[in-house]
C-alpha positions as CSV (number, residue, x, y, z in Angstrom):
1,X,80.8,110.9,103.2
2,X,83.9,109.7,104.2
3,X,87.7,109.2,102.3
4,X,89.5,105.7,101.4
5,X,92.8,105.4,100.8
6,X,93.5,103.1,97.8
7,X,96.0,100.3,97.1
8,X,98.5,103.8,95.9
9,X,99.7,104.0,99.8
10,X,103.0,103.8,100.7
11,X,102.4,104.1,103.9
12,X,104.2,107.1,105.2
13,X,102.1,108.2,108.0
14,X,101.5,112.0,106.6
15,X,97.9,111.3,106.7
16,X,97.7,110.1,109.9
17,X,99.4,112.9,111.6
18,X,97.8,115.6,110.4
19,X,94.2,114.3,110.8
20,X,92.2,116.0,113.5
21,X,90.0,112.9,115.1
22,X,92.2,110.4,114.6
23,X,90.6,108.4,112.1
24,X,93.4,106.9,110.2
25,X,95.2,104.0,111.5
26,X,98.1,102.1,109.8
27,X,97.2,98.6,108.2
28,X,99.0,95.9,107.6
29,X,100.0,97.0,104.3
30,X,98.4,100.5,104.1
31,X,97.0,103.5,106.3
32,X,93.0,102.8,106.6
33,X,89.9,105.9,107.2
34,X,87.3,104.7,109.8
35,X,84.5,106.0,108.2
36,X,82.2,106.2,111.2
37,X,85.4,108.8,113.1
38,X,86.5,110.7,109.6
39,X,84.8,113.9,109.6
40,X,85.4,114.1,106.1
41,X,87.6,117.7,106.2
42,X,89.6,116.6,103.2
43,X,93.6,117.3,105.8
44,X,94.7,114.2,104.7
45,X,93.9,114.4,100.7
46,X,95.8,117.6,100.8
47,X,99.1,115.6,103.0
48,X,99.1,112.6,100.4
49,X,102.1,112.9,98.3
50,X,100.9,109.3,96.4
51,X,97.5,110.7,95.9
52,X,96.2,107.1,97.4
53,X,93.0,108.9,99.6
54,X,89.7,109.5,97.6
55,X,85.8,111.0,98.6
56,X,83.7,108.0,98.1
């Protein structure tokens, strides 16, 4: 299982920097999870402040 971060991103970067592997990248218009890297330890749900980054 791995997170996705929803349309709700504004793009801050606080997910990024606190995640471990290095799984989050910045998109064009929002931050992205590979799902193959994410290790699914939850670092970047708790960093959100929009609340944009979901378990699927």
């Amino acid at each position: 299982m791995a997170y996705v971060i929803s349309d709700k991103c504004v793009a801050c970067g606080k997910c990024d920097e606190v995640c471990p592997v290095e799984a989050i990248s910045k998109g064009e218009k929002k931050y992205t999870i590979n799902p193959e890297t994410c290790v699914n330890c939850g670092q970047c749900v708790d960093e959100c402040p929009s609340e944009a980054i979901a378990e699927v």
